[in-house]
N, C-alpha and C positions, 0 to 999 in steps of 0.2 A: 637699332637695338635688336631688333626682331633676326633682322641679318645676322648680326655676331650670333646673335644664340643658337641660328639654325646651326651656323658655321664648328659650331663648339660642339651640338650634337652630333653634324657627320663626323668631326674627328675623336671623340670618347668613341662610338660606335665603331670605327676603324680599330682603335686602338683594342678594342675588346675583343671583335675578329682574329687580329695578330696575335695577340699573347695566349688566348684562345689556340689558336693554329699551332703558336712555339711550346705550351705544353702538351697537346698530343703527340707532336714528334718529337719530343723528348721521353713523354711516355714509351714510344715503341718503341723507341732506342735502347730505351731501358729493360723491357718486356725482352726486348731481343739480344741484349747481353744476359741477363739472365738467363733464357733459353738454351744458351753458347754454354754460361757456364754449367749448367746439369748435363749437360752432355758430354760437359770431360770429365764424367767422374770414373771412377774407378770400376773397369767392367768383372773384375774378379772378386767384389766385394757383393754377394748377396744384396745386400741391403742399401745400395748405392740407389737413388735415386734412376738411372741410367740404367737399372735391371729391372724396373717395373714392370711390369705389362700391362695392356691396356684392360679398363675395368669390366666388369661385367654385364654388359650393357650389350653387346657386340654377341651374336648365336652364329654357332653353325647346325644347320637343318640338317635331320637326319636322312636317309630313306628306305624304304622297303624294298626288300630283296625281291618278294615274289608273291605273286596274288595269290588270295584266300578266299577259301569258305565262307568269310565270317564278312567280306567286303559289301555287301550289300547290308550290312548291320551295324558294321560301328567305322568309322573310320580312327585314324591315329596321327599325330602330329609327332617329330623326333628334333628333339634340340640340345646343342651342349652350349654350358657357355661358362667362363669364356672361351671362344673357339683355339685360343691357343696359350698355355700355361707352360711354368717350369717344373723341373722335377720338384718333387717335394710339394708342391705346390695341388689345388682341386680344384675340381672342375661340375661343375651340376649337371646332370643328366638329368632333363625335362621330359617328361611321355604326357600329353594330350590324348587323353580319352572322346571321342562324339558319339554316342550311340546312336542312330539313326531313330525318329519317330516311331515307340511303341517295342521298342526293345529297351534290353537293362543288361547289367552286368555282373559283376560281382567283384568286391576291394580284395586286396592284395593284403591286407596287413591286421585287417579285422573281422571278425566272424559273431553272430548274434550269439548271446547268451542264453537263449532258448534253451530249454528241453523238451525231450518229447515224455510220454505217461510212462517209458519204461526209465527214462534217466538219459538217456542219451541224447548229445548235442542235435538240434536241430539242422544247423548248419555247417557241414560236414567241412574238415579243412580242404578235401579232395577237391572240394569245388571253386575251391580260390582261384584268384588269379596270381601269374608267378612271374617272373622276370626271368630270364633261364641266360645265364651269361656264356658266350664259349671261352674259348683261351684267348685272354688277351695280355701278350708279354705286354710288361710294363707300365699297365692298367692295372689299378684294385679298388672294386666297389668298395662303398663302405659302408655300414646298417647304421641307422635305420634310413626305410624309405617311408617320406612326407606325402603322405594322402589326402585329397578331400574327404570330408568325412561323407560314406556315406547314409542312407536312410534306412529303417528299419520299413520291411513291407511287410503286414500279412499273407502269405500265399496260400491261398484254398485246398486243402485238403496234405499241409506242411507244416505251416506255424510261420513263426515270424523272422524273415531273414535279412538281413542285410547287402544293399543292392545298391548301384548306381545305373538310375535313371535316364543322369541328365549326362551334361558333360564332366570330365573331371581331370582329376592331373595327379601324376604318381613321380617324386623326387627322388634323385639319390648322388650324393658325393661321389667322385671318382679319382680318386686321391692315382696322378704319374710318381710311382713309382722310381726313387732317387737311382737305381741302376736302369731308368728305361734310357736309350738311345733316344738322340735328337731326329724331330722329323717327325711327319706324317706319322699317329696312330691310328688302327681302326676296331672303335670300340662295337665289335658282334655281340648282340642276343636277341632272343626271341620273347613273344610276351603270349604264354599259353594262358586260355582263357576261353570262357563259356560266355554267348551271347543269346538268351534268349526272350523269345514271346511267348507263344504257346508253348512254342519246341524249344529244344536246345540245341544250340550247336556249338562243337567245345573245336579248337585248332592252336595250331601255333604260327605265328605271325614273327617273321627274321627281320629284324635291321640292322642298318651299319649307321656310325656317324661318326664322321672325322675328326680329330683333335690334334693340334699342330703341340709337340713338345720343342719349348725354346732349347737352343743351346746354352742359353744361360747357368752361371753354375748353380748348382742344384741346393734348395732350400735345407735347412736341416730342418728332421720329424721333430 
């Protein structure tokens, strides 16, 4: 009795391994025609499965044109993503902010509400930070840009201004433009800007970062 039973165990167990085995390779079988068929779909149809682009997951790194003043005070990171979109279609421009220990900065989109005793703004817009874009056929930012927020500081013998301390990150959509050319674009600008401690020191900082436009046909606005 004991025999039979074992014998009846090794074969249910066999028999679990197989069919086990027979529906995952019918699974991928299936995985894999479906795969076959979104790939025949219709390449002049916008909305075809087969024109997606891959998600936003996927950056391309920016980089800087050429050393600065300001390098020993803040560093910068440059990213777009995703690295390659259709016309009609955007794209995020990512800026990382680092200020280096015991330096600060200044936001780009927000100014304290301060006054001083005669009525005027504390914190002057002159002193913001800017994005400065050059010509970029085919490229067009878009407003607004997404900031960390930053902090309100008292500064001694000023009032109370808004500053970024720590690290931060400044966003902005870059909508390709339905007449851009397929191919390689290269989105130029500068990020002018004051870093200071005691001192100040204001410059402008160039970079590029690449964005592949698909041939795909172009989304409609």
């Amino acid at each position: 009795m004991r025999l039979q039973f074992r014998k009846l165990a090794i074969a249910l167990s066999a028999w679990t391994a197989f069919t086990s085995f027979a529906f995952a390779q019918q699974s991928a079988r299936d995985a894999s025609g479906t795969k076959t068929a979104i790939q025949k779909g219709d390449p002049d149809d916008p909305f075809d499965p087969v024109n997606r682009l891959a998600d936003g997951a996927e950056q391309a790194t920016g980089r800087k044109i050429r050393q600065s003043s300001l390098d020993e005070r803040i560093e910068f990171r440059v990213g777009i993503s995703p690295p390659r979109a259709r016309r009609g279609e955007m794209a995020k421009l990512t800026i990382q902010g680092m200020p280096k220990p015991g330096f600060h900065t200044y936001p780009l989109t927000k100014r304290s509400a301060a006054l001083t005793p005669e009525g005027s703004a504390v914190q002057d817009p002159i002193g913001l930070s800017k994005i400065i874009y050059k010509e970029n056929p085919g490229l067009q930012p878009l407003w607004p840009v997404t900031e960390t927020e930053p902090v309100p500081v008292n500064e001694e013998g000023v009032g109370t201004l808004l500053e970024h301390e720590s690290n931060f990150s400044w966003s902005q959509d870059i909508l390709v433009l339905p007449e851009a050319t397929p191919g390689t674009k290269v989105l130029r600008f500068e990020i002018r800007l004051q870093v200071c401690d005691k001192t100040c020191i204001t410059d402008n900082i160039p970079f590029e970062v690449d964005l592949e436009v698909s041939d795909a046909p172009a989304m409609p606005l």
